[in-house]
Each structure stands twice: as C-alpha cells, then as structure tokens.
C-alpha positions as CSV (number, residue, x, y, z in Angstrom):
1,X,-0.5,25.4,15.4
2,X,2.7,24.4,13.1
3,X,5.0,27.3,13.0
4,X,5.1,29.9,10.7
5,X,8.6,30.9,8.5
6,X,8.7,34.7,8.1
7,X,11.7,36.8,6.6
8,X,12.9,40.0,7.0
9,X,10.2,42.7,5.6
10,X,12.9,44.5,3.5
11,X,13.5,41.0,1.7
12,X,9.7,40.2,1.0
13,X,8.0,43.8,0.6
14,X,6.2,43.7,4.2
15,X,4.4,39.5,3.1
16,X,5.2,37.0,4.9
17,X,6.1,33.4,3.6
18,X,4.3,30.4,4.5
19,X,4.4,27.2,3.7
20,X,4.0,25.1,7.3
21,X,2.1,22.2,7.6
22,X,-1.3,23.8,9.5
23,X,-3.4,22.1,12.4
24,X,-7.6,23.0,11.2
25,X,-9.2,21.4,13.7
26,X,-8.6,19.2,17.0
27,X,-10.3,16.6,18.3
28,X,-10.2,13.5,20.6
29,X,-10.8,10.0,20.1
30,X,-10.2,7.4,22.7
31,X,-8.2,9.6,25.1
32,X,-5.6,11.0,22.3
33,X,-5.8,14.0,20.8
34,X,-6.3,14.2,16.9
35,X,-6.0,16.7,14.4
36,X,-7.1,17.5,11.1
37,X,-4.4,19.6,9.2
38,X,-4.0,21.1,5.5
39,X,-2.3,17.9,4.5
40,X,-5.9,16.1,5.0
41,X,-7.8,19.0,3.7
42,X,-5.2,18.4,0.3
43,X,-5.4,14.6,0.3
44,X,-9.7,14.9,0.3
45,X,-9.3,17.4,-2.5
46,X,-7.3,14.6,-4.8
47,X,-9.3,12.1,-3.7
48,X,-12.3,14.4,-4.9
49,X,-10.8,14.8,-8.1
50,X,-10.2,11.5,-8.7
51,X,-12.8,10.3,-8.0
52,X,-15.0,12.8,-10.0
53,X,-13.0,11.6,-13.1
54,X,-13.4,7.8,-12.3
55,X,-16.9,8.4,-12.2
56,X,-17.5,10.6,-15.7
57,X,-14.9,8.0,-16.8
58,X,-17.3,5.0,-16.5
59,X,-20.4,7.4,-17.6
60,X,-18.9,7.7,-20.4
61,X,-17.8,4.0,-21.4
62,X,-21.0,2.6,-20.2
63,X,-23.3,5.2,-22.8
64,X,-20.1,4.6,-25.8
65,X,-21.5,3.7,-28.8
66,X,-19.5,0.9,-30.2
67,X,-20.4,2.1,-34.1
68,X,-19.6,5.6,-33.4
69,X,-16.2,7.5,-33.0
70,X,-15.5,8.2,-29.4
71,X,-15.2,11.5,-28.0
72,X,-12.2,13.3,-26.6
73,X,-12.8,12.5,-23.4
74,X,-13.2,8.9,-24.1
75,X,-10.2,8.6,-25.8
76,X,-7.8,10.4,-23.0
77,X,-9.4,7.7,-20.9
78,X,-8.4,5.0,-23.2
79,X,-5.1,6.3,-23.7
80,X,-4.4,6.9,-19.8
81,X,-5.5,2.9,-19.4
82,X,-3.6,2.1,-22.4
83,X,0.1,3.9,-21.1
84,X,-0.5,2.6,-17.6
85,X,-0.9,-0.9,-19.0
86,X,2.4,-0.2,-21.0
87,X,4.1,0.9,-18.2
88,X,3.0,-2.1,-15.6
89,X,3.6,-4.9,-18.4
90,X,7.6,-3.5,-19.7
91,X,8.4,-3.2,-16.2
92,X,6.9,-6.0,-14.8
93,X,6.2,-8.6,-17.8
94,X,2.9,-10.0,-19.2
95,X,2.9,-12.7,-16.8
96,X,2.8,-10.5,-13.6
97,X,2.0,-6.9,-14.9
98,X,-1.7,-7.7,-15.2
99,X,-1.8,-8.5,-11.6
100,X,0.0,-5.9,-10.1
101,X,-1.5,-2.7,-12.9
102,X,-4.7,-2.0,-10.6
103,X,-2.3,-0.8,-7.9
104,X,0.7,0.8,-10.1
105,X,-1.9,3.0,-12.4
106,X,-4.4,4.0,-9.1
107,X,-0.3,4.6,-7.0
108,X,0.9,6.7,-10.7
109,X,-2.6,8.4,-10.6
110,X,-2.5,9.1,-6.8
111,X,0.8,11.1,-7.0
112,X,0.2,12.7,-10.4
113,X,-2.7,14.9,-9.1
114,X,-1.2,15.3,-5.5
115,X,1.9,16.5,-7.1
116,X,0.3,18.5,-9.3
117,X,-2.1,20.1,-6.7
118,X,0.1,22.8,-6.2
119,X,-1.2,24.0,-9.4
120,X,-4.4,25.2,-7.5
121,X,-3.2,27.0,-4.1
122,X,-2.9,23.7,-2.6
123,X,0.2,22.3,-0.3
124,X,1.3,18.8,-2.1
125,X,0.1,16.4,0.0
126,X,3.3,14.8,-1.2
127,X,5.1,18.0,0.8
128,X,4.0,16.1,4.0
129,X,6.9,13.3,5.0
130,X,3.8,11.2,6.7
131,X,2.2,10.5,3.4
132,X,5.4,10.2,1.6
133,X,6.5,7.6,4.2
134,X,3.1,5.6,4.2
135,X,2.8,5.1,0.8
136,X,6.2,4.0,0.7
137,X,5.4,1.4,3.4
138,X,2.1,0.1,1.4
139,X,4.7,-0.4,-1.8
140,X,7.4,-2.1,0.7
141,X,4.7,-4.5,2.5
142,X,3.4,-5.5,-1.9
143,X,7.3,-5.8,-2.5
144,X,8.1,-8.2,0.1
145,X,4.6,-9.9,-0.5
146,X,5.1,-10.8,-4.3
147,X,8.6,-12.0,-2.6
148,X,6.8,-14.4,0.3
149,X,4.2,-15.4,-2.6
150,X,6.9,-16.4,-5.4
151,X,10.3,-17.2,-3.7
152,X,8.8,-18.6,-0.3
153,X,11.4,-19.0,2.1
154,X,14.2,-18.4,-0.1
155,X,12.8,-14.7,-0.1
156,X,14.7,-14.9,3.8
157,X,17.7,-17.0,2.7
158,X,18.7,-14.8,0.2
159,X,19.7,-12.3,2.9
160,X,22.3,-14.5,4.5
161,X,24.5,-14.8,0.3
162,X,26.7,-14.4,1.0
163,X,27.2,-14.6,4.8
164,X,29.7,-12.0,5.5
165,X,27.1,-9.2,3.5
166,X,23.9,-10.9,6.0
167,X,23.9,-6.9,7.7
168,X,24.0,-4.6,4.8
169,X,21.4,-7.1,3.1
170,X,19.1,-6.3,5.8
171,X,19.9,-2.5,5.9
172,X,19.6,-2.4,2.5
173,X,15.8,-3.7,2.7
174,X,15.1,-1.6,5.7
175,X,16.6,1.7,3.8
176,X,14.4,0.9,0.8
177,X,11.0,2.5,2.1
178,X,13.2,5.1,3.5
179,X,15.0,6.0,0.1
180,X,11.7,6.2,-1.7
181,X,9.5,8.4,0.7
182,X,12.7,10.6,1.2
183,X,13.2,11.5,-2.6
184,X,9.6,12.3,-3.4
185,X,9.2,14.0,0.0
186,X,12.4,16.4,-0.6
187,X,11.9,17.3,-4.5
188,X,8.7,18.1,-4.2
189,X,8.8,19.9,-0.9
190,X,11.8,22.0,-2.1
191,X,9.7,23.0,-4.4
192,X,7.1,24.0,-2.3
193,X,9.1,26.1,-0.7
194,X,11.1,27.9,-3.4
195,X,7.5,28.8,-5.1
196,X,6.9,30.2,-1.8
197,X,10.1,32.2,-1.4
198,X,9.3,33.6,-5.2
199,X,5.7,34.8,-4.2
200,X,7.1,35.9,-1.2
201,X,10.2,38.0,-2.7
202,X,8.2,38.8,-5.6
203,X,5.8,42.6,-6.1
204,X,2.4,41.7,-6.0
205,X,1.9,42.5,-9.8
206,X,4.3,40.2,-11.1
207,X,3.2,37.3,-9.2
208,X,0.6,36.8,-11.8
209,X,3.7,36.5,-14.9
210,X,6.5,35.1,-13.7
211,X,5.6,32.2,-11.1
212,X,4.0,30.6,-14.2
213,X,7.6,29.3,-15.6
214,X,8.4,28.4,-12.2
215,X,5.1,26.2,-11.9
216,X,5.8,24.9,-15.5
217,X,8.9,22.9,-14.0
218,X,8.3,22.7,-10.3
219,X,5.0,21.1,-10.5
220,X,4.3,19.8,-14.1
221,X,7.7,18.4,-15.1
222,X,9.4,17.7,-11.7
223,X,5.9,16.3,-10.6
224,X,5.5,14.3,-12.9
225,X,9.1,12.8,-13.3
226,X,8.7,11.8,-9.2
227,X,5.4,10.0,-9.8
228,X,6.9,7.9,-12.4
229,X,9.9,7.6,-10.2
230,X,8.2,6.4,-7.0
231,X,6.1,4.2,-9.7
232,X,9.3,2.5,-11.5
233,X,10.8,1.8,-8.4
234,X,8.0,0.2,-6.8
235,X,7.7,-2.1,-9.7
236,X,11.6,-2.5,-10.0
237,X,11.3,-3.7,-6.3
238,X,8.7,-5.9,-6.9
239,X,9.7,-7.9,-10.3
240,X,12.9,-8.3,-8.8
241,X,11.1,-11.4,-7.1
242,X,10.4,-13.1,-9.9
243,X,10.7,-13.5,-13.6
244,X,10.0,-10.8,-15.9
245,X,9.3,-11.4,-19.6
246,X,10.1,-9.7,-22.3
C-alpha cells in the first residue's frame, strides 16, 4: 500500500491529506505479482465515459433526420468532430491531417476527460507518471513512424548534420517523450495535490464554496490547456517529417 502524506493536525483541523497513488487489489500472473491501483480504477471510469458518449453519439447520427434540425446533442457532436478536424488539418495540412485525426481527436479526447476527472472525486489518471510516460511513448513510436514512412533513411542521416551536433541530435530525440510525459505529469499532478492541501487546510463547511474557483482553473482551464498541449506537440513532432500545407 502507497504511502500516505499527513500533516500536522493543528495545520489541517485533525484531516488528513491524501493524495497517494493506492494498491486495490493484488494478484499474480505468471509468477509476478500484479496490482490493480486507483490509477486503473480512474483510467476504466474515462474509458466508461467515453465510451458511453461514442455510443449515444452514433445513436444519435444513425436515427438523424436529414430534413429536420438536429438536436443539441447532435450538434455538440458535430462541432467536437468539426474542431478536431480543424485542429489535425492547420497543424498538420490537408494532405496528412486526415490520416493522422482518428488518433489526434481519440489522444485530445483521452486527456480531456482524464484531466478533467478530478472534477468527480477521481485522481487524474494523468497524476500517475506511468500513463503520462506511455502515452508519450505511443506519440514518439507515430512520430518516428510518419518519419520511417516519409523520409526513409534520411529520417537516420539527419542525425549525423551536421557531424559535430550527431550527440545532442540523439539526446534531443530521446528527451522528447521525456519532455512531454514530464509536463502533463507535473501540472496536472501539482494540481492534484494543492486541491488536496486546500480540502485538507480548509473547515469542513467551506469546502463546499471555495474549492469550486480552485477546480475552475486547476481542472477546467489548466486541463484543458495540457490536453491541447500534449496534442500540438504530438502533431508538431510528427509534421515535422514531412510537408505541411497551408
């Protein structure tokens, strides 16, 4: 069981603050032992949500009428395909963004709700450095892909222009997964635990007023600034390995 942070009673009214990473359950597979923490309970939860509104999403375009207005919900979906799209093709280019937009809007989607999990008692799954990192690493292994794919072996030349810089090219690749998981990993994990500390410090009665401001920035805005972050760079990365049109 993950440690738990407590400070001094006089600070915190007698509460204790708590914002570990948890172990639920353990189990063994193949001789290694295995456990299933809050981060997993958190990530199944988004997951759930997503797919819950992927699903009323195409129950709802399947019964549109094409004669007829569409409904509210109809057009949020519309207009959530129609910025993603946006997004994908100005960063990216028409040529290119269509092929990459199924993984940029489901990667923009992904970290929106996880970010703003926190929203309903949840730990950002984001707040974990393991899913930070791996989603990183699945944007690193598309970046150098579209770079195999469009430059071939000149993708691995370009490392050696000039000669003399050959070691800080490659450092500079290697630090580029670690750069991205490490930014959305520590802003949205310091938030995690200063909306901690504030419950923590705060009486009981005015945790139901005043964390609300705090929650407005912390997990809406600063959420959904590192979503789009994480987003741009990975596309930044990416068209950087061919041509993007204007």
């Amino acid at each position: 069981m993950s440690d738990i942070i407590v400070l001094p009673s006089h600070a915190l009214l007698g509460r204790t603050v708590d914002f570990s990473i948890h172990y639920l359950k353990e189990y063994e597979l193949f001789g290694h032992k295995l456990y299933i923490t809050t981060t997993h309970v958190s990530i199944a939860i988004v997951m759930l949500i997503i797919l819950i509104f992927a699903v009323c999403a195409n129950i709802a375009i399947r019964k549109a009428d094409p004669y007829k207005k569409p409904g509210k919900f109809l057009n949020l979906v519309e207009l959530l395909v129609e910025t993603l799209d946006g997004i994908t093709i100005n960063g990216m280019g028409k040529t290119y963004g269509y092929k990459y937009r199924n993984y940029i809007g489901s990667l923009f989607i992904f970290l929106f709700v996880a970010n703003l999990s926190g929203l309903l008692g949840l730990r950002p799954p984001t707040a974990d450095y393991a899913v930070t990192f791996s989603l990183a690493m699945i944007s690193f292994v598309i970046i150098h892909y579209a770079g195999f794919k469009y430059q071939k072996l000149g993708h691995i030349t370009d490392l050696f222009k000039p000669l003399l810089l050959t070691p800080i090219n490659i450092i500079g690749e290697i630090a580029t997964p670690l750069s991205m998981s490490l930014r959305l990993f520590g802003n949205i994990l310091s938030g995690t635990v200063l909306m901690s500390l504030v419950y923590g410090l705060l009486p009981k009665a005015l945790t139901y007023i005043v964390p609300g401001f705090l929650h407005a920035y912390l997990d809406v805005f600063s959420g959904v600034i590192q979503a789009y972050v994480f987003t741009m760079l990975t596309m930044v990365f990416t068209a950087q390995n061919f041509d993007v049109e204007e």
